[in-house]
N, C-alpha and C positions, 0 to 999 in steps of 0.2 A: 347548476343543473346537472343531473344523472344523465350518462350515454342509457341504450337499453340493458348494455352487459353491466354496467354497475348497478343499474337497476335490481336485473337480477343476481348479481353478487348479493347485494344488500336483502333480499329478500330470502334467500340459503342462509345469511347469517342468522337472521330473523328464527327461520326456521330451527336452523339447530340449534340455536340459543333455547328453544322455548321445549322443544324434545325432553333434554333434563328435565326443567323446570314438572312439564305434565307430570314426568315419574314421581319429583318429589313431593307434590300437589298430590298423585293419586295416591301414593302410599300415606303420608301423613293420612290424610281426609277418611281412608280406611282405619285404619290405626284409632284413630278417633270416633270413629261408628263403633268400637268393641267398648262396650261399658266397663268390662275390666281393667282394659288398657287405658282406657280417658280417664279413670279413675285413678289410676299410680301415675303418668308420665301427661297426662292432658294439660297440663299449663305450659310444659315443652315441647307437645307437638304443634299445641295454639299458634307458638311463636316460629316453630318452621313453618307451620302455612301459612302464617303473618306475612313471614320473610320472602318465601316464595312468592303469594301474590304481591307483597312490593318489587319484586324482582322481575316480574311479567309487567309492570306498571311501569318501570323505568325502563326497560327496552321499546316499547309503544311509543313512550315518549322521546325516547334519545334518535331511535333507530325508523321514525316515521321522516318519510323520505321530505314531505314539504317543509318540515322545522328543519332535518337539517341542510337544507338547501338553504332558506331563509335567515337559521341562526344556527353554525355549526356549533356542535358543541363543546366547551372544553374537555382535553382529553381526561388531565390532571384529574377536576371536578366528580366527571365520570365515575375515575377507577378507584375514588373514596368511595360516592356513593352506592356502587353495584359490590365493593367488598362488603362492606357494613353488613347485609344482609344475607352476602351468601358466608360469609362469617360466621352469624349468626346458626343457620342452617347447619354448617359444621361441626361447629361446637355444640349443639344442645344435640344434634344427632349422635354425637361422643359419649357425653354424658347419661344419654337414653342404651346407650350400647354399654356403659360401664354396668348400669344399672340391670340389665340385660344378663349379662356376662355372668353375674351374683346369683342368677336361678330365677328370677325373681318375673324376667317377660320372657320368656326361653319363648312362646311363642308369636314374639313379635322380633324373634332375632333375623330372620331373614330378608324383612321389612324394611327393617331399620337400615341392614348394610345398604341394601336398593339405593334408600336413601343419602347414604351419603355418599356409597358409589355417584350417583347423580352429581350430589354436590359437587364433587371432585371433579368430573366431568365439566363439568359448566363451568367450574374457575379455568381449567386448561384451555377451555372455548373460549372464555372470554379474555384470556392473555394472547392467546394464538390468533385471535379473527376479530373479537370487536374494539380493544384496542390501537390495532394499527390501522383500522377502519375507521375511525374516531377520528386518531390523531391524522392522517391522510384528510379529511374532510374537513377538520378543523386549520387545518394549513393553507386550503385552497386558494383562500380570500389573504393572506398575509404576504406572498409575494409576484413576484411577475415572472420566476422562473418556472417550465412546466411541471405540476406534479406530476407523482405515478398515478395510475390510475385503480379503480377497485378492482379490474378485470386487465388480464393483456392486453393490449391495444393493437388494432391492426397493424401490417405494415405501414410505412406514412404513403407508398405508393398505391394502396389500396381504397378505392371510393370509397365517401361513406355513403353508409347504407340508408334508406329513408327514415327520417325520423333520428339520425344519429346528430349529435350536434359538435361542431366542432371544439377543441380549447379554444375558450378566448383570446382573440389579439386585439392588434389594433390596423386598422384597414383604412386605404386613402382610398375613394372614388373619385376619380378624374373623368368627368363628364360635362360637356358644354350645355347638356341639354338637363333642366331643372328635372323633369318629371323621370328622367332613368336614374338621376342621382338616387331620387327621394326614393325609388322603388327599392333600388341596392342596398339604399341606408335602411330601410324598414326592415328589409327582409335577413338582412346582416347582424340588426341591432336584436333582431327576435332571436336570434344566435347565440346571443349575449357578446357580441363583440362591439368595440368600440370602434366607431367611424368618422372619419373624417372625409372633407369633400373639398373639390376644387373643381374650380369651370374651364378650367384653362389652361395650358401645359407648361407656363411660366408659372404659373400657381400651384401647380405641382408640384414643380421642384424645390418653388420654395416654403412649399408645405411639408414635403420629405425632409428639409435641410431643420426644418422647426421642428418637427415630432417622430421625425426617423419611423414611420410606420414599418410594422412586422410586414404589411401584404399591400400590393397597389392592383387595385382594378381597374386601367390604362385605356380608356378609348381613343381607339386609334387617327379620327377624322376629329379634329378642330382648329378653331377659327385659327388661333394664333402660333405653334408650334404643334406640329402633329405628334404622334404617339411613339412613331421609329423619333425623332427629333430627341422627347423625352426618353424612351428607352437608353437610347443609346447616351444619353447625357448622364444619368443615372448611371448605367452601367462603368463609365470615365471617372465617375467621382469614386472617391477611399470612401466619403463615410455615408453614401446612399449606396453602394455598390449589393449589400448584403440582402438590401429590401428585396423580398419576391414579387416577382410582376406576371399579374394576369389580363393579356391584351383582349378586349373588348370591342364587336365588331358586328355590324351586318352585314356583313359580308363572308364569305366561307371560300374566299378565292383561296386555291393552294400555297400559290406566292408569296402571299401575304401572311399564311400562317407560318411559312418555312422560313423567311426572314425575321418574323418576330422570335421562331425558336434561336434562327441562329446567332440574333443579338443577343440573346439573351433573357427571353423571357420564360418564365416556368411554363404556361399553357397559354389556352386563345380560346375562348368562350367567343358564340356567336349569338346577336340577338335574334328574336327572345331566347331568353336561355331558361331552362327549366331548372326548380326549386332544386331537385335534388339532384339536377347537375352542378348545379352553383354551389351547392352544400357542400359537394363531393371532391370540387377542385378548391376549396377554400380551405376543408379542412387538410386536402392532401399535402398542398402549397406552405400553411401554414405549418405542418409537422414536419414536413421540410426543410423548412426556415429554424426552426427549433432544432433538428437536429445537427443544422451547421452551427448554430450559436453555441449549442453544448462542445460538438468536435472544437469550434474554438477558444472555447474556455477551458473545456480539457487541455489542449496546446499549450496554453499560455500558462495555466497552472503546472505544467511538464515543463515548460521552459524554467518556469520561475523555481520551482523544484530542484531540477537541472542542477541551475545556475549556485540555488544553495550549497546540493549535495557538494558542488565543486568547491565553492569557498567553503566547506566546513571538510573539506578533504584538504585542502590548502591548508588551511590554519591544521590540521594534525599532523600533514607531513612538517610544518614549521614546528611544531613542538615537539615531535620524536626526535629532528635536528638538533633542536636546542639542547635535548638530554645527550646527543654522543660527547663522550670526551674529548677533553683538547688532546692534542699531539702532544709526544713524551720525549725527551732530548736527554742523553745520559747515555748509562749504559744497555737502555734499551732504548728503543727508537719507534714509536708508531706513525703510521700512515693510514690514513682510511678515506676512501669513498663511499659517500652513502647515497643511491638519486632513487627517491621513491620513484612506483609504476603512476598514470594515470589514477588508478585505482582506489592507489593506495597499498601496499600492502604490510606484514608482520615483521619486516624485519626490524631486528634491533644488536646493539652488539656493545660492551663495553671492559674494560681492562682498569684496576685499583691495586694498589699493594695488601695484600692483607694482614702481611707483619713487615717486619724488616728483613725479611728475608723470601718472603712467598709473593709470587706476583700472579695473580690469576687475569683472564683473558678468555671472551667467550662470545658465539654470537647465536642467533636465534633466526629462526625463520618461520614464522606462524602461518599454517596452512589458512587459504583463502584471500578475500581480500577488505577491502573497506574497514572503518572507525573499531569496529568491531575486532580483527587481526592486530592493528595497530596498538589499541588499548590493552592485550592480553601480552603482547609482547611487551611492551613497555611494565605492565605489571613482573611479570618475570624479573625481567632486567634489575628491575629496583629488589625486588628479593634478592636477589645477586648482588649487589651493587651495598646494599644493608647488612649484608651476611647474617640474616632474620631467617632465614629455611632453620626451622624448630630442630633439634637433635642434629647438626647437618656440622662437621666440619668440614669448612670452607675448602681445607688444603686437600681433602679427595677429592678428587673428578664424580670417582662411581659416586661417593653418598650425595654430592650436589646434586648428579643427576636424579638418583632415586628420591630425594625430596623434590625437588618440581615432580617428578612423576607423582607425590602425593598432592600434594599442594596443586595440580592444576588436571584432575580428570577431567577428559572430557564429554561427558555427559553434562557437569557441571560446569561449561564453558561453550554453548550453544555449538557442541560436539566440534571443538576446535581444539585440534592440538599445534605440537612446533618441533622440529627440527633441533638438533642442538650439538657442539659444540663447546667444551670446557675444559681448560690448561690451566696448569700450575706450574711455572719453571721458581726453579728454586734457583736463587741466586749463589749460595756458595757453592754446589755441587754440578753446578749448571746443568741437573735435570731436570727433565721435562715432565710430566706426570698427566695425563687427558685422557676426556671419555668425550664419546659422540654417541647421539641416539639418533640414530635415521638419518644423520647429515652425510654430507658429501665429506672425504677426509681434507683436512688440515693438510699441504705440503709443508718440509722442510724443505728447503732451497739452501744445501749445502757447495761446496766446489766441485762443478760440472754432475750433480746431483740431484736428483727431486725423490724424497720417500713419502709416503703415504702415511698419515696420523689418522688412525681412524678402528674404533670398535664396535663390533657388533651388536646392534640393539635397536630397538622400535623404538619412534618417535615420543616423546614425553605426551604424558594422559593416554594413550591407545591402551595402555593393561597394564591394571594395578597391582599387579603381582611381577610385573618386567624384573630382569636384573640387569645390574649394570655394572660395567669392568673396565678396569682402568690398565692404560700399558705408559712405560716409562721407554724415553729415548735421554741422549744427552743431546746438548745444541754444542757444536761449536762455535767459537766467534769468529765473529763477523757473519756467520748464519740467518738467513729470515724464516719465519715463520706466516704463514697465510692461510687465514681464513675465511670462509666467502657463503655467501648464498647461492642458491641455484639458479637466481635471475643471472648469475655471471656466465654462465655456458650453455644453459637450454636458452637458445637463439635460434629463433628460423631465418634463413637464408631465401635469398632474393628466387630460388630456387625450390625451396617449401622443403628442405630439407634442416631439420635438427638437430644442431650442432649437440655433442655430446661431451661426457665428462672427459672420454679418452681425448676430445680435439682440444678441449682446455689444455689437458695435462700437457699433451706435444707442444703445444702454445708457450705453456709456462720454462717448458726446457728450450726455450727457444732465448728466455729471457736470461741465463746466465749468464755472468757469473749474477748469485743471489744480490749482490749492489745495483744490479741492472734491473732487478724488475721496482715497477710500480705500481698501486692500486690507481693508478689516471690512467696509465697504458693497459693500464686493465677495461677500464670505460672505455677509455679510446677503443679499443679491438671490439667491444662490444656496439658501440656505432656504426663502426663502422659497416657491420653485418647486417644491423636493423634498418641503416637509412633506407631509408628517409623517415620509419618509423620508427618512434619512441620506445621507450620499454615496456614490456608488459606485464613484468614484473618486478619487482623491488631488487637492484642490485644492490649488493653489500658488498664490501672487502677490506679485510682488514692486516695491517702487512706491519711483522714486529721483528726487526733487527737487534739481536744480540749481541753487543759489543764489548770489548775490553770494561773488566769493573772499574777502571779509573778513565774510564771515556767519558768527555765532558762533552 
């Protein structure tokens, strides 16, 4: 059954469905009274007024309000049958206008547009309004969850108005006495909702426990447990707890209505109770009830969501792990920590030889966070790691960086760029050769020394025209080299102040001689700051010790 607002929703559709149609009706139908024009294009206008009045014939019949109350109709079904015609209407209106256009009905050209202007109209009216009108009404009957409706619907705290009817539920009357049941259930069932009855307030409950009603209309005085008895037992149970209850009474004492709100009841009707006061708390009660079931489906589908997003951020941080490399033993030496954020985030970092003599070493940090950061980083890495960057020799810094700078704009990487970091120490000459784009510098950690490794240049993808420039150090041995992300020093303190790059740096001269430091004592110092919170970003750190070439 139609509220009055759907009503008159359905009845504006009606209307301006049919607006068009009149235009194309009146123009064809004139078009047709000219003996000249019937006589070139009349078996094509025949078939747009055909089409038209089939098109007024299917709205009457689709859009009359007792068919579809009785039998909604298919939406699918519909949106063949009403294109077919106005199809038609288009197309020979085309064909009349081609013909038109040739000199041939110059004056029946302004007609004809009317016309299919029209047409055109009606098809956007009938995609925009009577298809989701259709499909809404044809759903109605197919599940127990609430639809929308053709019109806003009031607040749920809002009466309804006389004559309004509420959505369907399903409603228990708990009444001792035969003749108020049957009145409740008639005047409920005229509703369209479905009811259910019990005499008794042990039969209530265990009528609630059998069919969970959405709504209980609760009289408060009988034989065997009274009304607070059942409220309040209802309200104690997990799976009756959600049912609304409307307490029923002749009595209008204050006490009595303040105790049944403060157990727990929605409202307190007093008998006799009037039609459209009972309409008004049934349906209010009712979309009430409905809108806790949604918030708690909502809930539960966030929880469950949740919980995915978290195991599918699990399994990614598991897989970015799995790609770092092992630790390197020889005449270089790595160490790394990697502890993704909650989040998740982009870092990545990895170190290969790339001849016999070229060792490269590098790490990434991709702006942002989530599947998405992590996926692009790891994308990089393996171009690195493939030495696949097209035209790109490996053994410069500047060209690797300027190929990721091609290789990954961001515009074309849901406007995500990364940080970067990239070294080539050359084994016989033991130098160092590295470019940074937007990262934090690279220290060397020489004897009672720390220098900065680090060149000027914007993040990779920010502009594609960037350039990039490489500067050469030597290492000495026994020398480390360390590389990191920014989750390693932008730290907030218990304080709410920002640890900074310079508080790293005094940090790391802290850790001399260069054998003394570690990327653990690197974590370590960073927990220590957060406890009792986690990180919030992805730490990285990556520590390579330069040793004697016959260091085993």
């Amino acid at each position: 059954m139609f509220t009055p607002a759907q009503r008159q929703h359905l009845a504006k559709v009606r209307h301006d469905l049919r607006t068009p149609l009149n235009h194309i009706l009146g123009y064809a139908e004139m078009l047709l009274e000219d003996p000249a024009i019937a006589e070139r294009v009349g078996a094509d206008l025949e078939k747009i007024r055909r089409s038209g009045r089939r098109l007024l014939d299917l709205i009457q019949e689709y859009l009359d309000e007792e068919k579809m109350s009785a039998t909604p109709p298919d939406a699918m079904k519909l949106l063949h049958d009403l294109r077919t015609p106005i199809n038609h209407i288009i197309g020979y209106s085309e064909l009349i206008q081609e013909r038109s256009e040739e000199g041939n009905l110059v004056e029946a050209q302004q007609d004809l547009d009317r016309i299919h202007a029209a047409a055109k109209a009606w098809l956007a009216l009938m995609e925009r309004e009577l298809i989701p009108l259709t499909t809404l009404v044809s759903s109605k009957n197919k599940t127990e969850e609430p639809q929308p409706s053709l019109a806003p619907p009031p607040p749920a705290t809002t009466p309804a108005k006389p004559g309004q009817r509420a959505a369907p539920g399903k409603i228990l009357v708990v009444d001792d006495d035969p003749g108020n049941r049957d009145l409740l259930r008639r005047r409920l069932q005229r509703e369209g909702h479905e009811v259910l009855e019990a005499s008794t307030g042990l039969g209530a409950l265990d009528a609630m426990r059998m069919s969970l009603p959405d709504l209980v209309l609760l009289d408060i005085e009988m034989p065997d447990i009274d009304g607070y008895e059942v409220l309040a037992s209802a309200k104690s149970d997990a799976t009756l707890a959600s049912a609304a209850m409307i307490m029923v009474s002749g009595f209008d004492r204050q006490e009595w209505i303040a105790r049944c709100i403060e157990a727990g009841a929605e409202d307190y009707l007093i008998k006799p109770f009037d039609p459209v006061l009972l309409r008004a708390r049934v349906s209010a009660c009712l979309e009430k009830n409905r809108l806790r079931d949604q918030e708690r489906r909502t809930h539960q589908a966030l929880v469950a969501s949740q919980a995915r997003l978290a195991s599918e951020l699990a399994e990614a941080a598991a897989y970015a792990r799995s790609l770092m490399p092992p630790p390197l033993h020889g005449s270089i030496e790595t160490q790394w920590e990697f502890h993704p954020s909650a989040q998740l985030g982009g870092d990545a970092f990895g170190y290969h030889w790339i001849d016999e003599t070229h060792f490269a070493f590098y790490l990434l940090d991709v702006s942002g966070h989530g599947i998405g950061a992590a996926l692009l980083s790891v994308s990089a890495v393996n171009l690195l790691r493939s030495q696949s960057l097209p035209g790109v020799d490996p053994r410069s810094p500047a060209q690797v960086l300027t190929g990721l700078n091609k290789a990954f704009p961001m515009e074309a990487h849901n406007n995500q760029y990364f940080t970067a970091w990239y070294g080539v120490f050359h084994k016989p000459s033991r130098q160092l050769r590295y470019a940074s784009a937007g990262h934090p510098p690279g220290f060397l950690l020489g004897p009672g020394t720390v220098l900065d490794l680090r060149t000027a240049a914007p993040p990779v993808g920010c502009f594609g025209e960037a350039t990039f420039t490489e500067q050469s150090t030597s290492i000495p041995r026994g020398a480390q080299v360390v590389i990191y992300s920014d989750g390693a020093y932008e730290l907030e303190t218990h304080s709410g102040r920002t640890e900074s790059l310079m508080d790293f740096r005094a940090w790391i001269l802290t850790q001399l001689p260069p054998s003394s430091f570690t990327p653990a004592g690197c974590v370590a110092r960073a927990r220590n700051i957060l406890a009792p919170r986690g990180f919030d970003d992805d730490l990285s750190v990556l520590a390579l010790r330069f040793l004697d070439d016959d260091t085993v």
